[in-house]
C-alpha positions in Angstrom: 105.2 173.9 124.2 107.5 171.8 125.8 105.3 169.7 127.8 103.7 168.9 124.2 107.4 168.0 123.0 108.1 165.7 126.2 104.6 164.2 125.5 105.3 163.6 121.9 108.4 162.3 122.9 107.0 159.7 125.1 104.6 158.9 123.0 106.9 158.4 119.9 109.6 156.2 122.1 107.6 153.1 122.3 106.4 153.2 118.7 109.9 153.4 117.8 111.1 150.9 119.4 107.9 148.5 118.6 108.8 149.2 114.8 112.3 148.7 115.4 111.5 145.2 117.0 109.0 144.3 114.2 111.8 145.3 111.8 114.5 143.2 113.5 111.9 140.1 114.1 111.3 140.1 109.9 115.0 140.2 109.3 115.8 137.1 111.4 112.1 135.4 110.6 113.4 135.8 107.0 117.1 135.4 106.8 118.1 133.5 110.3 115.1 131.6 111.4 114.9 128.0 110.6 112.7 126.3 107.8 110.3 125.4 110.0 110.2 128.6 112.7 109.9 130.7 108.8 106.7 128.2 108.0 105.2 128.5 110.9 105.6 132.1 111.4 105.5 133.3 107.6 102.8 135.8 106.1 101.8 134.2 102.9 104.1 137.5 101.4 106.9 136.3 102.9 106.8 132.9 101.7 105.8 134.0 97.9 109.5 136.2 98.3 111.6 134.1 100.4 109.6 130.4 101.1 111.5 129.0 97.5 113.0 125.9 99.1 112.1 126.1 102.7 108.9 124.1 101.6 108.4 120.4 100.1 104.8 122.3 99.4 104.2 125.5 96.7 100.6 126.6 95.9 99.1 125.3 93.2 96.6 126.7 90.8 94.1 123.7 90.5 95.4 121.2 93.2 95.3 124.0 96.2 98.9 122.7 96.7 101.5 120.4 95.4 104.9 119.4 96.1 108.1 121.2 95.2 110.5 120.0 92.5 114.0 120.2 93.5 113.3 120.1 97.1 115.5 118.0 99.2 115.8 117.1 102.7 116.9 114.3 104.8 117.0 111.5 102.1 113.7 112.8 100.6 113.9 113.9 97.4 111.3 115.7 95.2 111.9 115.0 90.9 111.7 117.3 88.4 107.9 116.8 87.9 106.8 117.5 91.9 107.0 114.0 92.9 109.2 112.1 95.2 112.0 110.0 94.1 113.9 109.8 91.2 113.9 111.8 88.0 111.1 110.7 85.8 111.6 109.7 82.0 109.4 111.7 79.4 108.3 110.3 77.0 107.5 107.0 78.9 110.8 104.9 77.4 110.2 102.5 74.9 109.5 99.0 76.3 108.9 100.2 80.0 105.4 98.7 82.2 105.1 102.3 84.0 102.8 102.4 87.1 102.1 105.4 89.3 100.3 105.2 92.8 98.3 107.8 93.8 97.0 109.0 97.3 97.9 111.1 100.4 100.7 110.8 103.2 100.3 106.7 103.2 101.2 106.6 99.6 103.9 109.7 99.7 105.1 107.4 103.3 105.6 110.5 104.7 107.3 108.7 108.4 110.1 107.3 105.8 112.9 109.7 105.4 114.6 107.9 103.1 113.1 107.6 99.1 114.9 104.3 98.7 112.9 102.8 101.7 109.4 104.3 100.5 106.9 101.5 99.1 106.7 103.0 95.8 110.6 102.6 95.5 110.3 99.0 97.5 107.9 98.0 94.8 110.2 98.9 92.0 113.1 97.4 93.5 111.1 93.8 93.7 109.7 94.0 90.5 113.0 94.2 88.8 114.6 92.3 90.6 111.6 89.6 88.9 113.5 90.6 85.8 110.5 93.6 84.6 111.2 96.5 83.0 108.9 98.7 85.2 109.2 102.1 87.0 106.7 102.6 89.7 106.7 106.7 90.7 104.8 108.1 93.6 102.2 110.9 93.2 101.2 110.6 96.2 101.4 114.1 98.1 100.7 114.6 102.3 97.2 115.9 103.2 95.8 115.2 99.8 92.0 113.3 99.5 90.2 111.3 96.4 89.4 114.8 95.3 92.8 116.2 94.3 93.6 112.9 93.3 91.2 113.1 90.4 92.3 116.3 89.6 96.0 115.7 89.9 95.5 112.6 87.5 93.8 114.5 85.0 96.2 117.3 85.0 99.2 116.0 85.9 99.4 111.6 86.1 97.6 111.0 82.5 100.2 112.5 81.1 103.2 110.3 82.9 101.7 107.1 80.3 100.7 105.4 83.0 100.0 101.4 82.1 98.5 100.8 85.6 97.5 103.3 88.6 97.4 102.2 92.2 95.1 104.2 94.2 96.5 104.3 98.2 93.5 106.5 99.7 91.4 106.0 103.0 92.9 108.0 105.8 92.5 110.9 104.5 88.8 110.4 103.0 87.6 109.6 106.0 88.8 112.3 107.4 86.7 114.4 104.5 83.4 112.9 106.2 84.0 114.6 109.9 81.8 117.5 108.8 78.9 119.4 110.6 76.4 120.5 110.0 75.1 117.2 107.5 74.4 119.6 104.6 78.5 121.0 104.9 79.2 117.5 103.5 79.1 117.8 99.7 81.0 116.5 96.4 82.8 119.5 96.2 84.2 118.6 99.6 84.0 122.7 100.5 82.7 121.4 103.6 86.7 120.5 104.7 88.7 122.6 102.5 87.6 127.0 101.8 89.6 129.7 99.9 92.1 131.7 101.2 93.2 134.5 99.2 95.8 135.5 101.4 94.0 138.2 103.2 93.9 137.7 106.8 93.2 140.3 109.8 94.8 143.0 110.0 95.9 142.4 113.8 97.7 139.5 112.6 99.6 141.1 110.7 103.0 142.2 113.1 105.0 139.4 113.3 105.0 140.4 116.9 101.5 139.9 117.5 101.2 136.7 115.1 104.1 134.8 116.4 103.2 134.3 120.7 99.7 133.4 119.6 100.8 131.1 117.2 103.2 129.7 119.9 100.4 129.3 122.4 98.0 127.3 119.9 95.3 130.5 119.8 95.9 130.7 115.6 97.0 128.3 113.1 100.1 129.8 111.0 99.1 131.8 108.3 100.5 129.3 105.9 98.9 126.5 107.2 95.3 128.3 107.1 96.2 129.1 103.2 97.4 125.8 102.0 95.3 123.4 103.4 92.6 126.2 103.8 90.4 124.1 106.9 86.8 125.0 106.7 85.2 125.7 110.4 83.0 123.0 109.7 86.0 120.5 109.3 85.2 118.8 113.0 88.8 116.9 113.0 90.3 118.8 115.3 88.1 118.2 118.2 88.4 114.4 117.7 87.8 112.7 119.9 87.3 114.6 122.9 86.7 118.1 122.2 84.0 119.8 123.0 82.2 119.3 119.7 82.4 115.9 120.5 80.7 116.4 123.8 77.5 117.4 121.9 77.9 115.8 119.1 78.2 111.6 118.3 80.7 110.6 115.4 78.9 107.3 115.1 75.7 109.8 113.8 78.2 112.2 111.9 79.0 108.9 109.8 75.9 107.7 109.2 75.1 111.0 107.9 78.0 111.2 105.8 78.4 108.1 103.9 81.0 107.7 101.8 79.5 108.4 98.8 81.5 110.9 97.6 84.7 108.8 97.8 83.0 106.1 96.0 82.1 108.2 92.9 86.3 110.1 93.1 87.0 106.6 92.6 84.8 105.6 90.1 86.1 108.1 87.8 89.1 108.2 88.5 89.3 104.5 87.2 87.6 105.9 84.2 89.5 108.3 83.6 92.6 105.7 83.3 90.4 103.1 81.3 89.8 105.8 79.1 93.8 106.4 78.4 94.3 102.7 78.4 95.5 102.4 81.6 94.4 99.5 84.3 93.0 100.6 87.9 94.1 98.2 91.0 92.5 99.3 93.9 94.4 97.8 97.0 92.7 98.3 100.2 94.3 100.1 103.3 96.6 98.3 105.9 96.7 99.6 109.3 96.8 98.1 112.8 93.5 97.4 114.6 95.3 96.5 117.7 94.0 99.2 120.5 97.1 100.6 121.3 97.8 102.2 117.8 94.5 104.4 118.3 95.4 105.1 121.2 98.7 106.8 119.8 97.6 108.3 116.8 93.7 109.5 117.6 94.3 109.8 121.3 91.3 107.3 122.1 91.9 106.2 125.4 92.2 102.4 125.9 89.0 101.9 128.3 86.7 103.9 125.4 86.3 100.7 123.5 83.2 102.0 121.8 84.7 105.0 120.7 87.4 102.6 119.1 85.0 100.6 117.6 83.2 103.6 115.8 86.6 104.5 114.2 87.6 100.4 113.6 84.1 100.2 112.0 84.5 103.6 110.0 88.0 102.3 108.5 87.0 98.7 107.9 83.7 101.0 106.0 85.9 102.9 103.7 87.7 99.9 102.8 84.6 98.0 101.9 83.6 101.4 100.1 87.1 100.3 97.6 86.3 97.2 97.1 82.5 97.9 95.7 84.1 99.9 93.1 86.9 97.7 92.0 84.0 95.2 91.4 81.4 97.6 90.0 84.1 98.7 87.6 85.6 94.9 87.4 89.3 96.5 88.2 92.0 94.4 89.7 91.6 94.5 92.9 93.7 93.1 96.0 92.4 92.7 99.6 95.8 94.1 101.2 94.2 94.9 104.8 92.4 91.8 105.2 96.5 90.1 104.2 98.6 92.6 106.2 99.9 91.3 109.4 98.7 93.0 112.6 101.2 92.4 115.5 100.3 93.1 118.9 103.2 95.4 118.7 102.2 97.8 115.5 105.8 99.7 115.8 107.1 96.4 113.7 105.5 97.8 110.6 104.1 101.1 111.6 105.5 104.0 112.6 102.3 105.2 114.5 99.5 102.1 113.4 98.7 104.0 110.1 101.8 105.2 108.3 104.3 102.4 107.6 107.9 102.3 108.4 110.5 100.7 106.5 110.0 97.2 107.0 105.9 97.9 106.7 106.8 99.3 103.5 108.9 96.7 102.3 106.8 93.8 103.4 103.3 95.8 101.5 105.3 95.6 98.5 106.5 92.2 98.6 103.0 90.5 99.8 102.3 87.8 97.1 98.8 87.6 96.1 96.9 84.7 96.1 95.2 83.7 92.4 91.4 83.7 94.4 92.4 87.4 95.3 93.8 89.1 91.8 93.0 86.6 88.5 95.1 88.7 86.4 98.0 89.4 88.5 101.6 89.8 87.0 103.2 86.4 86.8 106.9 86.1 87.3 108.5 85.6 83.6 111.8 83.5 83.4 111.8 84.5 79.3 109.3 86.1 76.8 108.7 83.7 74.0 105.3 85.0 73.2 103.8 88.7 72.4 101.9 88.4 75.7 102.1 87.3 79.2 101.7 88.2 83.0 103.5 89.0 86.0 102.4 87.9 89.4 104.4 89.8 91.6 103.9 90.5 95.4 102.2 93.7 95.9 100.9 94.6 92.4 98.5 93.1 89.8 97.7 94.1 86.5 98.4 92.5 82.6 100.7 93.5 80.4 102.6 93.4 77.0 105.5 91.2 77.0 107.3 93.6 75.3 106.4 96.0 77.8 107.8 93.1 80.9 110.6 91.6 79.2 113.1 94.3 80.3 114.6 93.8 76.9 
């Protein structure tokens, strides 16, 4: 009998003191940890009861996910309707030329701290300083692709009264086409994103399990997996030199997935906005092409010049892919990567060759466009004397009342 207590007791020790770590690891995850150590570390219980404002993201019902309202850190702001910047005005004030740009982390300029310095803001700034009355907002949200753009203006944008919509997407679209096997790629893009329903392996579960293998790269957090929800035959994470890649060419994964389904997001999303009375520019995507920038960002290494040019090729593809449907829907359209300086040294304008920094920002939203490039461009007004007129502006294009531009 007392062997079997000693053994019981030895048995029991451990176990109490693995609960009483798992215990004490929850307490700090949840109340001492920081933001970040919480995200990365967080069941998807633990954020639903203690993630409210540790996260610029909350889970949304038709979008997957969608920024926080009221979330703020280090100059970046999130408004009362989950977008960043400023409070938005609803009803659309009387007299006010409102235009909303849509996309991912390139719209949302998510290497910007500050709101102030974001294009979207940059934009505004410029155009009233023309003498418009204009408020340019920005829906665009980190990670998000054509599709939950669509959905997000349907939802959400339509019913901001948009007058014109800017749609900043590329990076992000492309990204939706590195899928394998050819029949994963499909217009309902389930070939990059699956459902989560917050169920994952029991093993996982102890924070004292999860955490060192999320620390050593062996699992993605558990809130990463349910918001952006990867599907295993997303093949970004190998590139370039995984070993997927070593079987596998990206020049053929390409050419098997054309962007079709990027083209048709677009097409109706512009018809979505005609529909509402809204105007479409479609403005193609700056970034540098200098060698160096892929380098930094993708990790191609300088001497893999074809590699580079597959990607070059791919982005200079989707661009093309924007233009078609500004002119198959005969939107306004502007040509801003074939305008955009590219320095030899892409950190003037770039925070990493893709995303802009402050002065990238402010120069996209103060390029002027040439008449050959956008007909119908806002004209700069000096007075209103008739009940229409343009703006030509640098950055945007569109027509609109005079009312609507006076600022009176």
């Amino acid at each position: 009998m007392q062997m079997r207590k000693r053994l019981l007791l030895a048995l029991a020790a451990p176990a109490l003191v693995l609960a009483m770590s798992e215990t004490a690891g929850r307490i700090w995850l949840v109340h001492f940890a920081g933001d970040d150590v919480f995200l990365g570390l967080c069941s998807p219980t633990q954020f639903e009861r203690y993630g409210s404002g540790r996260s610029r993201f909350m889970l949304h019902p038709y979008l997957r996910y969608a920024l926080e309202p009221g979330f703020e850190r280090d100059g970046t702001c999130i408004n009362n309707l989950g977008y960043r910047g400023e409070p938005v005005a609803l009803p659309k004030p009387h007299g006010e030329y409102r235009i909303v740009c849509m996309g991912g982390s390139t719209t949302f300029d998510d290497t910007i701290e500050r709101d102030e310095d974001a294009f979207t803001a940059r934009l505004q700034y410029h155009l009233r300083q023309e003498g418009c009355r204009v408020s340019v907002l920005n829906a665009g949200v980190p990670g998000w692709m054509s599709y939950e753009s669509l959905i997000n203006y349907a939802f959400r944008v339509a019913y901001l009264e948009p007058d014109l919509i800017i749609p900043l997407l590329v990076w992000n679209d492309l990204t939706a086409r590195l899928v394998h096997p050819p029949e994963a790629y499909r217009g309902d893009n389930t070939g990059v994103r699956q459902v989560h329903l917050g169920s994952f392996p029991l093993w996982e579960r102890p924070l004292l399990v999860r955490a060192p293998l999320v620390a050593a790269g062996l699992i993605e957090p558990q809130m990463i997996r349910l918001v952006f929800g990867h599907a295993p035959t997303l093949r970004a994470a190998d590139f370039p030199y995984g070993p997927f890649y070593e079987e596998h060419s990206l020049a053929e994964m390409l050419e098997n997935n054309p962007p079709r389904y990027f083209r048709a997001n677009l097409r109706h999303l512009a018809a979505m906005a005609e529909a509402d009375g809204a105007q479409t520019l479609f403005i193609t995507f700056p970034f540098s092409r200098t060698p160096k920038a892929f380098q930094d960002c993708f990790g191609i290494a300088p001497e893999d010049y074809t590699l580079y040019q597959v990607v070059l090729d791919a982005f200079d593809e989707m661009n093309a892919a924007v233009k078609s449907v500004a002119e198959e829907r005969q939107a306004l359209f502007f040509d801003l990567a074939a305008a955009y300086p590219n320095p030899d040294d892409y950190t003037e304008l770039f925070a990493d060759g893709f995303h802009n920094n402050p002065a990238g920002a402010d120069l996209k939203a103060t390029m002027r466009l040439q008449p050959q490039d956008a007909p119908r461009v806002f004209r700069e007004i000096e007075q209103v004397k008739k009940n229409f007129r343009a703006l030509e502006t640098l950055g945007v294009a569109a027509s609109a009342r005079a009312e609507a531009l006076s600022g009176q």
